[in-house]
C-alpha positions as CSV (number, residue, x, y, z in Angstrom):
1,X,82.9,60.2,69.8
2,X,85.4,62.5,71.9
3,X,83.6,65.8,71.1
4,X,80.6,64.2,72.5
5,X,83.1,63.0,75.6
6,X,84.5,66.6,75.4
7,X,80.4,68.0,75.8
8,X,79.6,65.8,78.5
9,X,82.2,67.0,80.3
10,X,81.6,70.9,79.6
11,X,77.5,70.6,80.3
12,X,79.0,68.2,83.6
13,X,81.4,71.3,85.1
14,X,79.0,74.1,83.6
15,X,76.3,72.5,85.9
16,X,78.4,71.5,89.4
17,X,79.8,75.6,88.9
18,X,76.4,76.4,88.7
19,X,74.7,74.2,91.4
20,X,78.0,74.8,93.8
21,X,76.9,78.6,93.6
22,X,80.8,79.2,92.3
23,X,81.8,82.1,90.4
24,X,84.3,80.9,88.2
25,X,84.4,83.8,86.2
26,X,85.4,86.0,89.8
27,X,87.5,83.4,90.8
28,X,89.4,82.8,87.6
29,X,90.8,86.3,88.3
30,X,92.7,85.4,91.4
31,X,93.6,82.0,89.9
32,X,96.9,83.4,89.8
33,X,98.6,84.3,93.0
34,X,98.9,87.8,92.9
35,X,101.6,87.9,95.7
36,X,104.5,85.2,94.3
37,X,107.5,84.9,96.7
38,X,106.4,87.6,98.6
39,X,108.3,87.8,101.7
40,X,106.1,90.1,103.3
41,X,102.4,88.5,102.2
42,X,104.7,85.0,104.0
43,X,105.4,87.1,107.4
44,X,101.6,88.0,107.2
45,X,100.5,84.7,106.5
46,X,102.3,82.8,109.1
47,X,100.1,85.0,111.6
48,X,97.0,84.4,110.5
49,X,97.8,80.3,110.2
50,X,98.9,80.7,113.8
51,X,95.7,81.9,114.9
52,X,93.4,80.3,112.2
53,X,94.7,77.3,111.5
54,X,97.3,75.9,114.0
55,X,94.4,74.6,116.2
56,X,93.8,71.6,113.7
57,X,96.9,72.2,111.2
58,X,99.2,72.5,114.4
59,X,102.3,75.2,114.3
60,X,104.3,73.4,112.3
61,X,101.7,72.5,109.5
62,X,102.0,68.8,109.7
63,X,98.2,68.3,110.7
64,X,98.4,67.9,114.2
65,X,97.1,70.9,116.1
66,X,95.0,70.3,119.4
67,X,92.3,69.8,117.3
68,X,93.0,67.6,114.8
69,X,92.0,64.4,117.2
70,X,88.1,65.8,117.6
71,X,87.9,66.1,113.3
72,X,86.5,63.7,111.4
73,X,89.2,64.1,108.9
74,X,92.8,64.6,109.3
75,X,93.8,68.0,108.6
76,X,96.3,68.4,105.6
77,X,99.9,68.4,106.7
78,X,101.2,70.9,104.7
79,X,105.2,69.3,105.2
80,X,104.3,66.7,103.2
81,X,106.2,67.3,99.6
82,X,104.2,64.5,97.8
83,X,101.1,66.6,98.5
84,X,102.2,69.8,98.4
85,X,103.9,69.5,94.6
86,X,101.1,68.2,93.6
87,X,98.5,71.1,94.5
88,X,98.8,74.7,92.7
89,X,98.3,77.9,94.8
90,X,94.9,78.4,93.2
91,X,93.9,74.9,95.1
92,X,94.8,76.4,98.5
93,X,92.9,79.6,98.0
94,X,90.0,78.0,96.9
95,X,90.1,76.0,100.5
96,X,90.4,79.0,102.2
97,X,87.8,80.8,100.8
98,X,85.2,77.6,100.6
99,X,86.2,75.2,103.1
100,X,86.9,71.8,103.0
101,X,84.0,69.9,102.9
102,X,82.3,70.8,106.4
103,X,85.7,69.9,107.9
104,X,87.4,73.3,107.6
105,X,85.8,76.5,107.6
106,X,85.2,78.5,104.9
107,X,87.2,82.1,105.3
108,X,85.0,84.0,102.8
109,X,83.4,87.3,104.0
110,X,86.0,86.3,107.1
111,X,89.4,87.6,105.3
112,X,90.4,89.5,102.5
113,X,91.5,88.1,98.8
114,X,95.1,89.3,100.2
115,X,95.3,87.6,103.7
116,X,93.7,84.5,101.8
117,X,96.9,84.7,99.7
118,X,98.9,85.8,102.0
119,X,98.1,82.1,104.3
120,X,99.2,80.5,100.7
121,X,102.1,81.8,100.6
122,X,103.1,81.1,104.1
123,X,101.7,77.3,103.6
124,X,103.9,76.8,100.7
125,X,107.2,77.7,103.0
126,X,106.0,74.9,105.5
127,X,107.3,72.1,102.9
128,X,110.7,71.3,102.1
129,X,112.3,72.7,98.9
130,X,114.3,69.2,98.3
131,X,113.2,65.8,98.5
């Protein structure tokens, strides 16, 4: 019963990859963040968010940009811990480069694979270390 469970779910992801136009196999490559506690990619980051995505995500990353009152969806606050902790830096770039959900741009053909991680890693210095 569970490799049938364990099937369904395969033939289920195989076919949202391939109706979602992703290329898993591209993006698995950059699954890992190629740029961990980076200083530098950080510094870069934070001025591409300030232009990018402070309008809705505000300076400060808590969601609340000029913007954020004309979306239909609130715009991640990227200070809260409980959501941050719970998202890898995989998640993030794959928002960047796709969007979220006609809500938020997507950046792809916009930046490069680097400045995509290089917003991650400023994103994840927007959240407290300690609870």
């Amino acid at each position: 019963m569970r490799a049938w469970l364990l099937i369904l779910v395969a033939a289920l992801v195989g076919l949202l990859l391939l109706l979602g136009g992703c290329d898993w196999a591209s993006f698995s490559k950059r699954a890992a963040n190629p740029y961990p506690g980076d200083l530098a990619s950080a510094a870069r980051g934070q001025a591409l968010f300030f232009e990018l995505c402070a309008p809705c995500h505000g300076l400060q990353g808590k969601g609340d940009g000029p913007l954020a009152a004309t979306l239909k969806a609130p715009p991640t606050d990227f200070t809260d811990r409980s959501y941050m902790v719970t998202r890898g830096d995989p998640d993030f770039f794959w928002g960047i480069l796709r969007g979220r959900g006609g809500i938020m741009p997507p950046f792809q053909g916009r930046l490069s694979e680097a400045e995509m991680w290089d917003l991650v890693n400023y994103v994840r210095t927007l959240y407290p270390a300690s609870p």
